[in-house]
C-alpha positions in Angstrom: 58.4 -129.8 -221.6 61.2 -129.6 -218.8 64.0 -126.7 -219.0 67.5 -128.3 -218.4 70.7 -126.3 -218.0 74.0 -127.4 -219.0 77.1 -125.0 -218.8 74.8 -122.3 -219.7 73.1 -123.6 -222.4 69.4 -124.8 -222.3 68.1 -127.9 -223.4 64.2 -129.2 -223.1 63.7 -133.1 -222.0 61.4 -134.2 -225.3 61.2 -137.9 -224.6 61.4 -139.4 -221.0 60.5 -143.1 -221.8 59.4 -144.7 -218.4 59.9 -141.1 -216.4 63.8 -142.2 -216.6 65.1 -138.5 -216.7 67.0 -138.1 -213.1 68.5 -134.6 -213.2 70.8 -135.0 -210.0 71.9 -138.4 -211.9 72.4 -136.4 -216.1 74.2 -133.8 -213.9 76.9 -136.3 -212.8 77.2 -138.1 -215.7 77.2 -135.1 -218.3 80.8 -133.7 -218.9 81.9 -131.1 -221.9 82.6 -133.9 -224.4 78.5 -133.8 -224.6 78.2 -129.8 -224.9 78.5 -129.7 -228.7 75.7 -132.1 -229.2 72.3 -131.0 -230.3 70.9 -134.5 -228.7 71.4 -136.2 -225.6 69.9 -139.8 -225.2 70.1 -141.2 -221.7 69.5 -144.8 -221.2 70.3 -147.0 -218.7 71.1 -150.8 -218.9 71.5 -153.3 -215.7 70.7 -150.1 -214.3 73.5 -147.6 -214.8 73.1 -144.7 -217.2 74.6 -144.5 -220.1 74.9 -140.9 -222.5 74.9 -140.3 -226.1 75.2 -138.0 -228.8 73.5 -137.1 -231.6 73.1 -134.4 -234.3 70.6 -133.0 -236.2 70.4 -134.3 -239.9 71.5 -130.8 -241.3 74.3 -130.5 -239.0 77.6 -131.0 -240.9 79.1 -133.3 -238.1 76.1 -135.6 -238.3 77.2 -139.2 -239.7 74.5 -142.3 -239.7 75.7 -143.4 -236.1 74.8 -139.8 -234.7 72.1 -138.7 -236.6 69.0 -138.5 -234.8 66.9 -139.3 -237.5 68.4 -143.0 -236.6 67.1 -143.1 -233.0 64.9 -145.2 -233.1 67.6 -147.7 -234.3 70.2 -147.0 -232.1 67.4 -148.1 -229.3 66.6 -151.2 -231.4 70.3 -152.0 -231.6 72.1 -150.7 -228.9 70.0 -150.1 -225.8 68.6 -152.6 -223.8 65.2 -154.0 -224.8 62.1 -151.8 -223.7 64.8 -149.7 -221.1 64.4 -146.5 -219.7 65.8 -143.6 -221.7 65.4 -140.1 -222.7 66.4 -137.6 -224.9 66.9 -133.8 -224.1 67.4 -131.3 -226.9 69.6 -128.2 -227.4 67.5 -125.3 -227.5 
């Protein structure tokens, strides 16, 4: 697994769908709103990346939309079909 670091704070790249993760590009597009997350998912539709956050199930601030137990459906429903994504966790 790949060691990221945001703001201090490590994360480890646990899915890279399509070898999608671009570091120089995360790094550009990852501001503070992101640093509470315990999930990032990167995906990138007509070619432009695109962030979100999620939680983990126990996490008191996780709702259906941001759980990441509902991944997989937010990629079914929200992400392009078959894109490029990835998701980096909080370590």
């Amino acid at each position: 697994m790949k060691k990221i670091i945001i703001n201090n704070v490590e994360y480890e790249l646990m899915n890279n769908y399509k070898d999608s993760f671009n570091e120089t590009e995360f790094n550009e597009k990852c501001t503070d709103y992101f640093y509470d997350y315990d999930y990032i998912v990167g995906d990138y539709a007509y070619n432009r990346l695109r962030l979100k956050g999620f939680y983990n199930g126990n996490n008191k601030q996780a709702k259906d939309i941001n759980n990441i137990k509902n991944l997989d459906k937010y990629i079914k429903d929200y992400c392009a079909y078959d894109c490029r994504y990835y998701v980096i966790k909080k370590k």
